[in-house]
Structures are given as structure tokens and as C-alpha cells.
N, C-alpha and C positions, 0 to 999 in steps of 0.2 A: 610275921604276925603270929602270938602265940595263939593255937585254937582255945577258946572259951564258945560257951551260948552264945554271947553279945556279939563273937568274932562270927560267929554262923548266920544270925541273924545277918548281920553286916552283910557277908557273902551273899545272903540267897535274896535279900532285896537289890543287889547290884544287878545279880543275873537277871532278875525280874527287868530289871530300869534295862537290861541288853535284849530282851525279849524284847519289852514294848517297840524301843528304839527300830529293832528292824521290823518288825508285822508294820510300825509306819512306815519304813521306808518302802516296804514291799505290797501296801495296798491298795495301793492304785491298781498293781495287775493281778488283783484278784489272788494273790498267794494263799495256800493252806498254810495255818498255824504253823510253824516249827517244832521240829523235836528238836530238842534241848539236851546239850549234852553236858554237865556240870565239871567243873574239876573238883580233884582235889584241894583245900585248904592251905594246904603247907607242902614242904618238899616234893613237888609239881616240876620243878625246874630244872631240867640236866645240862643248860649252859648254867655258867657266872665267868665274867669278866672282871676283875678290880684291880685299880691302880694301888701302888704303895705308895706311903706318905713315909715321911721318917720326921720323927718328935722327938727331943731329947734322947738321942742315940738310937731309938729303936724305928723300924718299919713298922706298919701297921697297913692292915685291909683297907682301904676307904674307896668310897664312893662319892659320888657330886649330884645336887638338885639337879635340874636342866639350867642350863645357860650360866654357870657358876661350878667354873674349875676350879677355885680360890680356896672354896671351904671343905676342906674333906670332913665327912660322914667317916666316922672310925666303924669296922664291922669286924665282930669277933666270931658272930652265926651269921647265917642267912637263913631264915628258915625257910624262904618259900623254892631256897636249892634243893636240891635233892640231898638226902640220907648221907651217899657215899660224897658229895662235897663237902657236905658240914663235918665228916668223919674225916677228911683229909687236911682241911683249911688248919686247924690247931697243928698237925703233924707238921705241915708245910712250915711255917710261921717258927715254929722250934727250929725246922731243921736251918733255916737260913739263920734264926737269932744265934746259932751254936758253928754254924760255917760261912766264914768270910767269900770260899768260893763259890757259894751260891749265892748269897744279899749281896756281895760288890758289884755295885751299878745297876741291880735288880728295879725294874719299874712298874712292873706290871705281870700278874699273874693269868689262866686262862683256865676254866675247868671245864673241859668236856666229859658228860657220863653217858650211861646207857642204865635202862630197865633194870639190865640183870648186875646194875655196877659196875660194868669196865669202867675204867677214869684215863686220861689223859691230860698230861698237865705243861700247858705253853709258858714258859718263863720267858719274858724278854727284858732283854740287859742294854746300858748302851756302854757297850764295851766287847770286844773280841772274846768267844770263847775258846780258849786255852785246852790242853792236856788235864793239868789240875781240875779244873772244872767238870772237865768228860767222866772223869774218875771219880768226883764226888758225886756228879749227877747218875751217873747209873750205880753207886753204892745206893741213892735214895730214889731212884726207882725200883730196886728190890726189895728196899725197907717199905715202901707204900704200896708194891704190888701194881705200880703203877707204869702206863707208858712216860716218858718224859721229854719234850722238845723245849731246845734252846733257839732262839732267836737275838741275834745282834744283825748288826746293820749289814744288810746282804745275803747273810748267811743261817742257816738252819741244820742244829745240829739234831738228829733225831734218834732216841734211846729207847728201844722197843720196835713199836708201829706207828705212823704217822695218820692213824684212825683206830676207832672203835668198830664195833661189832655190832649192831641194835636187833634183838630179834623180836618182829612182832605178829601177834597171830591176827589171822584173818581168815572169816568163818572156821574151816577147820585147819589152815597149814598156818605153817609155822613160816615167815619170810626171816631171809638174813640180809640187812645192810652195811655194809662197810659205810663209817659217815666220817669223813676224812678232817683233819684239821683246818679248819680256816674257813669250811665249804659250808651252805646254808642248810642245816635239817633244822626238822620242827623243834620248839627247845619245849614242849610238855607230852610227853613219850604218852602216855595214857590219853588226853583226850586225841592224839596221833589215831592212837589205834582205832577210837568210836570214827573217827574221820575215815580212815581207810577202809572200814565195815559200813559206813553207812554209806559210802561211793560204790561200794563192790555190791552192796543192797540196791543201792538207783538204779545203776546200770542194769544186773541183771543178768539173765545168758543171752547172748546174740548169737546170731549166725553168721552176722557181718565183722566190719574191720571198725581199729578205734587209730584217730588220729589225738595226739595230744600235743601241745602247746606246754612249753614250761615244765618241764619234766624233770628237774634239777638230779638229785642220785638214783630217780627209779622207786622216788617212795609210792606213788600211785600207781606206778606205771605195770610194778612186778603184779598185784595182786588183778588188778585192772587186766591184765592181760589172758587171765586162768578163764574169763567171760566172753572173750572174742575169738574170733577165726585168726588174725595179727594186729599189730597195733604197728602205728608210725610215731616214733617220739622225737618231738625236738629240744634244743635247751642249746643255750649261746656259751655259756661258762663251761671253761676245759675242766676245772677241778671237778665239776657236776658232772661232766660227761665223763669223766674216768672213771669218777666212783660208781655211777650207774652201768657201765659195762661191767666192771668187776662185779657187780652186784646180779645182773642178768647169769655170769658164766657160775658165777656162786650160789644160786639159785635153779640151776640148771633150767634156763627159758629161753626158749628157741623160737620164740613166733614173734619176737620184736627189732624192727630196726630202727639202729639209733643215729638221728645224724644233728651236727653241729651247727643247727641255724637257726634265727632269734623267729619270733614269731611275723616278723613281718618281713625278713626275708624267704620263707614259706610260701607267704601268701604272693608272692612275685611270683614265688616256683611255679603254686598253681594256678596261679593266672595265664601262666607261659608267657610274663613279664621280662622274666629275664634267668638265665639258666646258671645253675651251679654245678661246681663240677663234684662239689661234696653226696650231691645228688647224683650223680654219673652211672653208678652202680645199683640205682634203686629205680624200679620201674613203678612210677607211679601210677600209670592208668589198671596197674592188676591188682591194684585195692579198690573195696567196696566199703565205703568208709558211709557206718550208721550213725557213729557217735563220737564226737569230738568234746573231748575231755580238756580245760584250762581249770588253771592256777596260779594265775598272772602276779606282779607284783604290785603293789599299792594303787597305782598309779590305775589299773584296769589295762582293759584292753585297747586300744587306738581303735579307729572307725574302720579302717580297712582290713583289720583283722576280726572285726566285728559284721562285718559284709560277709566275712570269710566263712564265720562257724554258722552263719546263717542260713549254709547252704548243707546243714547236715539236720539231719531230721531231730536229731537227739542232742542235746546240749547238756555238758555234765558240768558245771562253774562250785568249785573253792576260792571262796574272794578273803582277801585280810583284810580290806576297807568297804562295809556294807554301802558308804556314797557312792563309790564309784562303780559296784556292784548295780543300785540301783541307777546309773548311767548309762549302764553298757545294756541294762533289759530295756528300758528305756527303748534304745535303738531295735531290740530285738523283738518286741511286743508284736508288732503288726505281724507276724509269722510265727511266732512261736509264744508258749503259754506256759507258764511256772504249775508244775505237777506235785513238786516237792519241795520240802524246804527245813532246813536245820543249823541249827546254832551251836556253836562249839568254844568253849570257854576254857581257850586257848589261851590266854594271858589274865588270869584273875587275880584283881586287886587293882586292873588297869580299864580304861575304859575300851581295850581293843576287843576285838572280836574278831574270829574267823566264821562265817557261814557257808552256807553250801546251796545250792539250787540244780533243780533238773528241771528242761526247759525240754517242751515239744513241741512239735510242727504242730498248729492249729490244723 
């Protein structure tokens, strides 16, 4: 959407209609107002995804409504991508219109950025890539300064690095994440950051330990940690957990252990339910756990992991679906009490939201 007035307007009554939306959802338990954290207008966006279409000899960018694969949306810009997307996508598009080895069987492109601009860019074929291919594709990832991966069926060829670099500040350091291809980071780097600063604000300094739930590469986990005595992190997905160790030894952080178990096989652990052996090495009763940090996915947390965090004095919650967010306080109310609370306009133009809550023991 190009910025005008009428585009601003536009934006800052949506955000309004995502204010009202949650202070209802969250008024039953007595919530303080939300800080409001706005995005950007435009180039906001450091994924895009688009399929190719071919028309009368040529490929082109498109996209689909929901539920309607049928009609492609021809796309020349995007502007709610970021800068260095919209600066590559013409590049891309030449370079395949003028090389058979890269458009034959070409279906779909992939753009990962970062902040400072690194790009990588997933091409996927259905077709075996060849020698030929290897040699043109890393001739146009030195022409675009870019990382470059191929994907055909099975196989992954990769030209460069198979991730980027994201550096983001929080109060005063500087954090580095490796955010690997394929793996879930936030896709709007800047309200990312007010996210990360306003969780590293709730929290606080403690003396005690931080358990966290969903911890996917380490993006809350690194700053989150510089406030506690240690932290315990969990997260189910191996590409999450590689990038988040990389990420800790690249960050030089020593008080966090990370282990590979979903959030409701945890709560077995602590219950002394049923024992793992990923757990084997980690002595769980020499934490002094004040504050339990989630970040669940859509869906919320299930009831017995919601038993779980109930047992810690401090409740730090980033929800993507304020319903189910208002579900899971719901269960949490009789013991604990919403101290904070903030909105984060994480997808704007869309009716999503990410919010935040800090939750205490009554």
C-alpha cells in the first residue's frame, strides 16, 4: 500500500479497532490499558514468499486470495516487504527472464532479510539441480550479494550460508541471531525489537531463575537471560534448537540450558510424570524458578501446561491470538493478576496481533 494521509489514517484507526479489540478481551480481569507499539506503514516485512505463474512465455511473481489457487495476483512490488526485497525481486525476475538455468522448472521463490539487509534467497525447482545450475546460481549470488539455496525434490543445494544474521538491540547490547532458512523468526524486525525491550522491561532484574516454554532460536531467551541467575529453555523443533544454540555460543551466554522438549512433555518432567533422558544431564531441583516466560503458538497453551506456569509467581505471556490468550488467563485468574499489558502491531494491514502480558501471584 502506497503511504498517503488517507493510507495513515487508514492504519492508525485499524490499530485503534486492535486496541479496543483487546482492553475487551482483557476486561474482565481488570487489565491496565496497553502500551501500544505501532509499526511501520510499508516495508515492515523481512519474509515474502511467492509462487511463479508463466503467461504467454514469461514467469511472473503472483500471489493467491485465500482459498483460490486458480487466480494469480501478478506482483511487480511489494511494498509492505522490506527495502532490500523490493530491491532484489526486479534483479531476480531478469536474471531467470535472461537464464534458462535458473527459470527451467522454477516455481517458487523465497525471500529471507534482516534489519541491516542480509538476504537470502530459496528458489525451488521441480527438477534436479545440475552442475549448470550450481554455476549460474552462484555467478547470481555474487551479482545480488546474496546467499542463495536451491531446492528440488529431496535435495538442497546451498550457495553461501543457509541463514542470516539479525542484530537486534536491547536496552543497551547489541544481540546476534543466526535465523536459518525454513525456521520460524518474527517476519517484522522492528516491532520484534519493542517486543524484546518491553519483555526485558516486565521482567526486570531477578535474583532467581527463568523457565521458558517455546523458545524457538533464542529470540527472548538471549536478552531474557542478561535479568536472571539461569534460565531453562525448551522448544520441540530441531532447526529452532540448532539455531538457538548457535545463537547462545555466538552471543557468548553461559547461564542458559537448552533442551529438546515440547511444552507438555516438561510438564510430565515436572511433575516426576515420567522421566527423559534429554533431561538426564540437567538437575532440575538446583533451579529456583520466579518466572516463567511462554510464547505458545496459536492455539494457547493446553490446561496442564497452564497448571504448570501457575506454579510460578511471575508469568511473562507473548500470545499471536489475543482469544486464546484471553482463555488461558481465564484458567489463570484465581491466582494470578494482569500487572501489564501491550500490543504489538506485528502484522499491519491484517487483523492479527501479537500482545503481551505480565501476570502475578495475587
Amino acid at each position: 500500500m502506497p503511504h498517503t494521509d488517507d493510507s495513515s489514517a487508514a492504519y492508525l484507526a485499524q490499530l485503534n479497532a486492535k486496541q479496543a479489540r483487546l482492553h475487551n478481551l482483557l476486561s474482565e480481569f481488570n487489565a491496565p490499558a496497553p502500551q501500544v507499539f505501532a509499526s511501520a506503514e510499508q516495508h515492515y516485512r523481512l519474509r515474502a514468499e511467492f509462487r511463479l505463474w508463466r503467461e504467454d512465455g514469461l514467469r511472473h511473481y503472483a500471489m493467491f486470495a485465500p482459498g483460490d489457487n486458480r487466480t494469480p495476483i501478478f506482483v511487480e512490488d511489494f511494498p509492505i516487504a522490506s527495502e532490500r526485497i523490493n530491491q532484489l525481486m526486479p534483479r531476480l525476475k531478469s536474471a531467470w527472464s535472461n537464464n534458462t538455468a535458473i527459470s527451467e522448472r522454477l516455481f517458487q521463490v523465497e525471500f529471507l532479510t534482516t534489519l541491516s539487509g542480509e538476504a537470502l534467497i530459496t528458489l525451488c525447482y521441480h527438477r534436479p539441480l545440475d552442475d549448470v545450475w550450481q554455476a549460474a546460481a552462484e555467478q547470481l549470488a555474487a551479482e545480488l550479494n546474496v546467499s542463495i539455496i536451491g531446492r528440488s525434490r529431496g535435495k538442497r543445494n546451498v550457495i553461501g550460508r543457509d541463514y542470516v544474521v539479525e542484530k537486534l538491540k536491547v536496552a543497551d547490547r547489541v544481540f546476534s541471531y543466526r535465523q536459518p532458512e525454513g525456521a520460524f523468526t518474527q517476519p517484522n524486525g522492528a516491532v520484534n525489537t519493542h517486543m524484546l525491550n518491553w519483555a526485558y522491561n516486565a521482567l526486570g532484574e531477578q535474583t532467581d531463575d527463568l523457565l521458558e516454554l517455546y523458545c524457538g532460536n533464542g529470540n527472548f531467551t538471549l536478552p531474557l537471560s542478561t535479568r536472571v541467575r539461569k534460565v531453562l529453555a525448551t522448544e520441540i523443533s530441531k532447526s529452532s534448537v540448532n539455531a538457538a544454540l548457535a545463537n547462545l555460543a555466538d552471543n557468548q551466554i553461559d547461564n542458559i540450558e537448552l533442551v529438546r522438549l515440547s511444552a507438555e512433555e516438561l510438564t510430565q518432567a515436572l511433575n516426576a510424570v515420567r522421566e527423559f533422558r534429554r533431561l538426564a544431564n540437567i538437575d532440575l531441583d538446583s533451579y529456583q524458578f520466579g518466572t516463567v516466560f511462554v510464547d505458545p503458538p496459536r492455539a494457547g497453551m493446553d490446561s496442564d501446561t497452564c497448571e504448570l506456569v501457575r506454579r510460578f509467581p511471575r508469568i511473562l505471556y507473548i500470545s499471536c491470538n489475543p482469544e486464546t490468550l484471553a482463555e488461558n488467563i481465564r484458567q489463570l485468574s484465581d491466582t494470578h493478576r494482569i500487572t501489564q499489558t501491550a500490543l504489538f502491531d506485528q502484522f499491519p494491514w491484517t487483523e492479527h496481533m501479537e500482545s503481551g502480558v505480565l501476570l502475578e501471584r495475587k
